[in-house]
Each structure stands twice: as C-alpha cells, then as structure tokens.
C-alpha positions as CSV (number, residue, x, y, z in Angstrom):
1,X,94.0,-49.7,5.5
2,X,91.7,-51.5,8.0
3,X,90.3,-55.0,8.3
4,X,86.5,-55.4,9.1
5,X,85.2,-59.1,10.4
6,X,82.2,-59.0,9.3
7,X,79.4,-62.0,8.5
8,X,78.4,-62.7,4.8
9,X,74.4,-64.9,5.3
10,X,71.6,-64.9,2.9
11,X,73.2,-62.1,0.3
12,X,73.6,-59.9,3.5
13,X,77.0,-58.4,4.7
14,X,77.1,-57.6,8.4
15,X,80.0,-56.0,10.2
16,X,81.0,-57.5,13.1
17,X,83.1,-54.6,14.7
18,X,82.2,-50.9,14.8
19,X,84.6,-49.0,11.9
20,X,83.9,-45.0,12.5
21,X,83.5,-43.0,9.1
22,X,82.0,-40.2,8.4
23,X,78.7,-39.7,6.8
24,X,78.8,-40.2,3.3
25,X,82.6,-41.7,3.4
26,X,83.1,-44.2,0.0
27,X,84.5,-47.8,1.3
28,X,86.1,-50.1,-0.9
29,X,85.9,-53.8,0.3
30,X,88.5,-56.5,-0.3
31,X,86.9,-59.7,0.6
32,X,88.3,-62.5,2.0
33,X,86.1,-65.8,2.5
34,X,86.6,-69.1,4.0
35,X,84.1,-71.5,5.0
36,X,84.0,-73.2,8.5
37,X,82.4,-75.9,9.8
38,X,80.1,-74.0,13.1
39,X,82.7,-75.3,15.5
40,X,86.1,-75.2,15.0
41,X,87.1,-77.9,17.1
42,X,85.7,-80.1,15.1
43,X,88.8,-79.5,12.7
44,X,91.6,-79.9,15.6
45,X,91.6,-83.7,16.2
46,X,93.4,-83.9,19.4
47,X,95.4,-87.1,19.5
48,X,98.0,-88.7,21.6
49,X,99.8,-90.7,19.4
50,X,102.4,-92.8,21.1
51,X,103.1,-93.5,24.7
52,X,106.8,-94.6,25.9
53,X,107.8,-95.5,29.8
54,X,108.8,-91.9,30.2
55,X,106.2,-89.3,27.9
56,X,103.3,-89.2,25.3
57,X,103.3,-87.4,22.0
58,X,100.4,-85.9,21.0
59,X,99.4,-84.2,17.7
60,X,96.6,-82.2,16.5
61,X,95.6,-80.0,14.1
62,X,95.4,-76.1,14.0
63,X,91.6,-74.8,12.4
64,X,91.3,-72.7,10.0
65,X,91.0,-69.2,10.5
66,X,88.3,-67.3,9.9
67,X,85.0,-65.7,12.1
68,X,84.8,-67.2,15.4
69,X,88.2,-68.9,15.1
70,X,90.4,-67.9,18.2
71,X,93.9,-66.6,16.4
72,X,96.2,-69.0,18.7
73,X,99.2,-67.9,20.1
74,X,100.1,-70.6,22.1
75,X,98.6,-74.4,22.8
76,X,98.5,-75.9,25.7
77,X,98.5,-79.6,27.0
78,X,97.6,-80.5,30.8
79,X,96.1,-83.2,33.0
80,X,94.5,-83.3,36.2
81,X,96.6,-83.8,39.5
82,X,95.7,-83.5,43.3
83,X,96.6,-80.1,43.0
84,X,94.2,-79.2,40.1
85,X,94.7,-78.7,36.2
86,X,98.9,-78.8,35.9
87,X,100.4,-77.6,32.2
88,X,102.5,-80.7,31.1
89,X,104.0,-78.2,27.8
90,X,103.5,-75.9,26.1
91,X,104.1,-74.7,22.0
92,X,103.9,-72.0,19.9
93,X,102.3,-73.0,16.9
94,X,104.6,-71.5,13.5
95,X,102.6,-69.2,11.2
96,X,100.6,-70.9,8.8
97,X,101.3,-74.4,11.0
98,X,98.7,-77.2,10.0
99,X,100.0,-80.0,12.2
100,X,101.3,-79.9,15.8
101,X,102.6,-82.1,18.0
102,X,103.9,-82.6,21.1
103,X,105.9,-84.5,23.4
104,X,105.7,-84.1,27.2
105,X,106.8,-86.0,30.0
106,X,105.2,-88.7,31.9
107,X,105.7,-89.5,36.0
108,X,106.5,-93.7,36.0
109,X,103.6,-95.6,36.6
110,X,103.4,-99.3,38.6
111,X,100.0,-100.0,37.7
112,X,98.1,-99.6,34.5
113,X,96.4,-96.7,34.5
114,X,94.0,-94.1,32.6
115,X,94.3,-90.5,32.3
116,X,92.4,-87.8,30.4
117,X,94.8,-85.1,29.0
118,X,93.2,-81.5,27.6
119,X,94.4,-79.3,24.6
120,X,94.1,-75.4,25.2
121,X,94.4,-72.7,23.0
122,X,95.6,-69.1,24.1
123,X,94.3,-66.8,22.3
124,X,96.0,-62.8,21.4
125,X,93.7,-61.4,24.0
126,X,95.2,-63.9,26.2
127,X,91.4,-65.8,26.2
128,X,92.1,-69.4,26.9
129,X,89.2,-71.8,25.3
130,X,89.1,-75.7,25.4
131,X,90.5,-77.4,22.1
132,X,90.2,-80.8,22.8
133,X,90.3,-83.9,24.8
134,X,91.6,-87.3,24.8
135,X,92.1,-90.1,27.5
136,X,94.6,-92.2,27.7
137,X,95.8,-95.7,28.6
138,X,98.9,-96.0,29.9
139,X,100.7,-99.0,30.6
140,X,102.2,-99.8,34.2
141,X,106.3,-98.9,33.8
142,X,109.2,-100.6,35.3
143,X,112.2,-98.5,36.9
144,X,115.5,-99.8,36.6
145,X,118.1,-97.5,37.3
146,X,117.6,-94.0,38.6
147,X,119.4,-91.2,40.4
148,X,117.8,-88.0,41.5
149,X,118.0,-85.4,42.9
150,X,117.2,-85.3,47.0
151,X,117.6,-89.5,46.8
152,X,120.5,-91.7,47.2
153,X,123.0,-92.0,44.1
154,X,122.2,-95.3,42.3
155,X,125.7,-97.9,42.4
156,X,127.8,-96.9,40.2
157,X,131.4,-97.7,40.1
158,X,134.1,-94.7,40.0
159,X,137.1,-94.4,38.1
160,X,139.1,-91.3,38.2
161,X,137.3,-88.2,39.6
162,X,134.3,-88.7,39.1
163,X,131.5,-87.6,42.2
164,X,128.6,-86.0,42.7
165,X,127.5,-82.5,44.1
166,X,125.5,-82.1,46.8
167,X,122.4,-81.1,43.8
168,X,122.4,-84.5,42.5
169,X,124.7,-83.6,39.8
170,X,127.4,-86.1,38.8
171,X,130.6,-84.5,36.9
172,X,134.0,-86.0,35.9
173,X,136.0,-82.8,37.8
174,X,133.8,-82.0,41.4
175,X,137.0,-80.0,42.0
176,X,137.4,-78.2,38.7
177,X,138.7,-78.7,35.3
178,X,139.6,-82.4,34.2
179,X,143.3,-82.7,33.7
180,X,145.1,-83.8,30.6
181,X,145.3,-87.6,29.2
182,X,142.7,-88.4,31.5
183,X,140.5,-91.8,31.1
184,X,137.4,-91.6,33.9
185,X,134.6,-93.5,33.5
186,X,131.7,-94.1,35.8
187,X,130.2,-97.2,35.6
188,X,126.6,-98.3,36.3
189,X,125.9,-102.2,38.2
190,X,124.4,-104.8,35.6
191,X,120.9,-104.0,34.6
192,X,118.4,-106.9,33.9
193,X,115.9,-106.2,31.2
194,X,114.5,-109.3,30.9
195,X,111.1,-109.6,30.3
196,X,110.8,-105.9,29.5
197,X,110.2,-104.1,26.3
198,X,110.7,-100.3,25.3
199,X,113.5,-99.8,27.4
200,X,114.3,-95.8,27.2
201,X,117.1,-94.0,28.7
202,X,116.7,-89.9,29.6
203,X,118.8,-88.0,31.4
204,X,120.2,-83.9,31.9
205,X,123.5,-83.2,30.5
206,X,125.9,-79.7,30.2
207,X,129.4,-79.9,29.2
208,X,132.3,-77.9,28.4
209,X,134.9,-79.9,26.9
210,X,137.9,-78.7,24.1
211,X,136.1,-79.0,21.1
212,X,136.7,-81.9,18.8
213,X,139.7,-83.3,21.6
214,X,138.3,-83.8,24.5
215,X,135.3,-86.1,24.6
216,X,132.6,-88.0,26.8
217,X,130.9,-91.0,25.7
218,X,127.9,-92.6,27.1
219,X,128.4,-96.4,26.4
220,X,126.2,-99.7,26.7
221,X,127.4,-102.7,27.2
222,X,125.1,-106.0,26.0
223,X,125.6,-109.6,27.8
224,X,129.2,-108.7,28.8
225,X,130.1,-108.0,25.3
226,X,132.2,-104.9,23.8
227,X,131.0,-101.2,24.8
228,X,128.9,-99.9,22.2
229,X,128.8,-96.1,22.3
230,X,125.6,-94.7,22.5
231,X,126.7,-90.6,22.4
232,X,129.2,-88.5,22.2
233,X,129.9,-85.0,23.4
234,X,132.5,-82.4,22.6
235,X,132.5,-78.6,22.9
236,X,130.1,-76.6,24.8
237,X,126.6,-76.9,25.7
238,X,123.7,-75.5,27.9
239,X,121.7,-78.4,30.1
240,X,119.9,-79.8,27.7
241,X,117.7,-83.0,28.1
242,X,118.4,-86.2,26.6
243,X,116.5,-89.5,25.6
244,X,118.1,-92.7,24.3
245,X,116.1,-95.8,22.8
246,X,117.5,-98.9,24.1
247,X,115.3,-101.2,23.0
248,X,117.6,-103.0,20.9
249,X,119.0,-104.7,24.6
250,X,115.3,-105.7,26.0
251,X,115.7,-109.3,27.4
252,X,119.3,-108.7,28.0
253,X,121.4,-107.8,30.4
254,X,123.5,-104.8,30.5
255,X,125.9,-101.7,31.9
256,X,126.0,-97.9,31.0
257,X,129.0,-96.5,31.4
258,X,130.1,-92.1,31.0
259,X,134.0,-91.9,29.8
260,X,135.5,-88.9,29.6
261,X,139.0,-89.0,27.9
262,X,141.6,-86.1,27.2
263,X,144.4,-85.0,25.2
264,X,147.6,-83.7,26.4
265,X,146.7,-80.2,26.4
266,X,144.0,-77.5,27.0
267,X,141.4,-78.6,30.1
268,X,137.7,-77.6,30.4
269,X,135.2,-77.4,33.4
270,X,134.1,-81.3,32.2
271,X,131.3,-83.1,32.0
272,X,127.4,-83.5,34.1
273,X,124.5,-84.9,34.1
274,X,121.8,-85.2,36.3
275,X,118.1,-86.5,36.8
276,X,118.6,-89.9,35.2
277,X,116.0,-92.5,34.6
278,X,116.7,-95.9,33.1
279,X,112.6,-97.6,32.2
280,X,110.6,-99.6,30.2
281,X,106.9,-101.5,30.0
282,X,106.7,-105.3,31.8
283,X,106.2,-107.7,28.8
284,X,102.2,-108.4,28.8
C-alpha cells in the first residue's frame, strides 16, 4: 500500500504527487483529513520562557501535520553572533510530541541586553524552514567565581591531592587513583552574594569512584555555619554537565567546598570537574 497527499477543495480531490497505474487500474482510497490553519507557524508559539544568569529555556509547540506541514526531524534554536547565525541546541522532537522545550546556554552578560533568538525546523529531506522568532531581554549577570580552561585557576584552598591538569581540569588524584581512607577537599575563598539574586552554580564533572564507598561531595557553606551538602557522587560516570540553584544563600556570604573521602579498601581513578561558573543577576 501507498500514501497519496493529495488536496480535498470545493468537492474536488487533487493529488499532489504523481502515483503510476495503469489504465483502467481500480484505487481504493483511505482518507485521512485534518484541518490547518494556511500557515503552520501560526500553531508553533515560539517562546523563551525563563532566563537564569547562565541559559534560557524556551518552549514551543510542534504543528499539526498534514499538507504543507514540514515532517520535522530535528528543531533548532540559534542567535546571531559576529560570525553569523550560531546553533545554541538542538532536539529531536518524540513522535507524536506536542510540546517542546529547550534549555541552552547563555555567555555572562555585564550590561542589560536584547537578543533575538530563531526556531528552525529540519525537515526529512533535510529542508530547513523558519519556525519562529522571539527576542529577548536579558538581564546584565554578575560573575563570582570561575575557573576555565586557558585562565588562571580561581583561589581555592588544597587539602590532600588535589591539583589541576594542564586542561583546566581539577581532580582529587593528578597522579592516579586516590588512596584508601583519604579525606581531600578543595576549598573555594568566601564568596559575597550580597545584593544578588538567582545565584546558579554549573560546572563539568566525570568520576569513577567504588560504588556506594567511595564518595565526593560538593558542599556549601552559609555565614560560616555547618557544610551543607549540595551533591553527591559515587560509581562511574561520563562528563556530564551540572547546574546547582543556590539561591537559597543570595545576600549571604559563602564557601564551596569538593570532598572526596575513602574507605579502607578498593581505589578508583577519582574525581573532576572542569569549566566552572559561580553567577547570578545584580538586585534591581
């Protein structure tokens, strides 16, 4: 069996496509109908729905299909730079997905500024069409702690064996695995977020520690009181990118701290993390 698009208008059925039969062939037609508005974009509402120090979530949603509907295969989000259109992500929508979003990230901003941000829809032909647009206000961000790659390493304060590769990485073990009953932590200087709101923490981390023994903890501590822990890793993982909301500590003053502790047997390759960005907005 074969699908035909075809166009149904004033009684009159109309293929779309060319179907070779032969003369005289008998056709059986199983319709399917859905009504459109004349644009499909009219349907996607592209949206960006919140805006934090670091990225911007946006949201929209997928049109109908039916004829003159592209059948999407991936959506894309971009901006302008210097360089031209850049793609800040990318999603493939899930079959039969009505509502999309995504989050991408955001470079820190010192001044308020506006942006305009497009949607695009790739097509299975590999067609790409304009979805939607959206500008955006986005408020002027303060940095507070960083260390990246290619920069000096922020202050932090060492205990144990804790350094960092010549990639920007930091790791508990520069020299290999970590060794038993160890208790290395890596300490950040005391971080004033006074007069500052939506304070976000995101970072790069990998690990490979003995599952459910070994651990490392990223810990906050608030106006010199206890260490509250903030996350915990155990077992193996891939680099994967993490965001913390620290919001509860704006106007405060406070310290981030990595602890890796040990049992007294079995060692891993450790703990790393890299690409790390402590910022929030300037109180208006």
């Amino acid at each position: 069996m074969r699908r035909l698009r075809a166009r149904y208008q004033n009684g009159v059925l109309t293929p779309l496509e060319a179907l070779p039969l032969p003369e005289g062939a008998e056709v059986v037609l199983h319709i399917e109908a859905s009504l459109l508005p004349e644009d499909w974009r009219e349907q996607v509402h592209f949206q960006c729905r919140q805006v934090t120090p670091i990225s911007a979530l946006f949201t929209w949603t997928m049109p109908l299909q039916g004829v003159g509907t592209p059948r999407v295969r991936l959506c894309q989000v971009l901006t302008w730079e210097a360089q031209g259109m850049h793609v800040l992500g990318s999603v493939v929508p899930p079959p039969g997905a009505v509502q999309v979003e995504m989050r991408v990230e955001l470079p820190t901003r010192p001044e308020v500024s506006s942006q305009e941000f497009t949607l695009q829809f790739v097509d299975q032909e590999d067609t790409v069409q304009l979805a939607g647009r959206v500008v955006v206000l986005l408020p002027a961000v303060r940095v507070l702690l960083q260390d990246l790659p290619g920069q000096p390493p922020a202050e932090w304060n060492c205990q144990g064996s804790w350094g960092r590769l010549e990639d920007g990485t930091w790791t508990d073990s520069p020299s290999g695995d970590y060794p038993n009953n160890a208790d290395f932590s890596l300490t950040s200087p005391l971080i004033s977020l006074g007069g500052l709101e939506s304070s976000v923490l995101t970072f790069q981390e990998r690990h490979c520690l003995e599952d459910g023994a070994d651990w490392c903890t990223l810990e906050v501590q608030g106006q010199d009181g206890p260490w509250q822990i903030l996350a915990r890793y155990t077992g193996t993982s891939d680099w994967k990118a993490q965001t913390l909301d620290l919001s509860d500590y704006d106007g405060t003053r406070v310290r981030l701290r990595f602890r890796l502790r040990s049992d007294r047997s079995v060692t891993r390759d450790g703990f790393y993390f890299r690409n790390l960005l402590l910022a929030a907005f300037p109180v208006c």
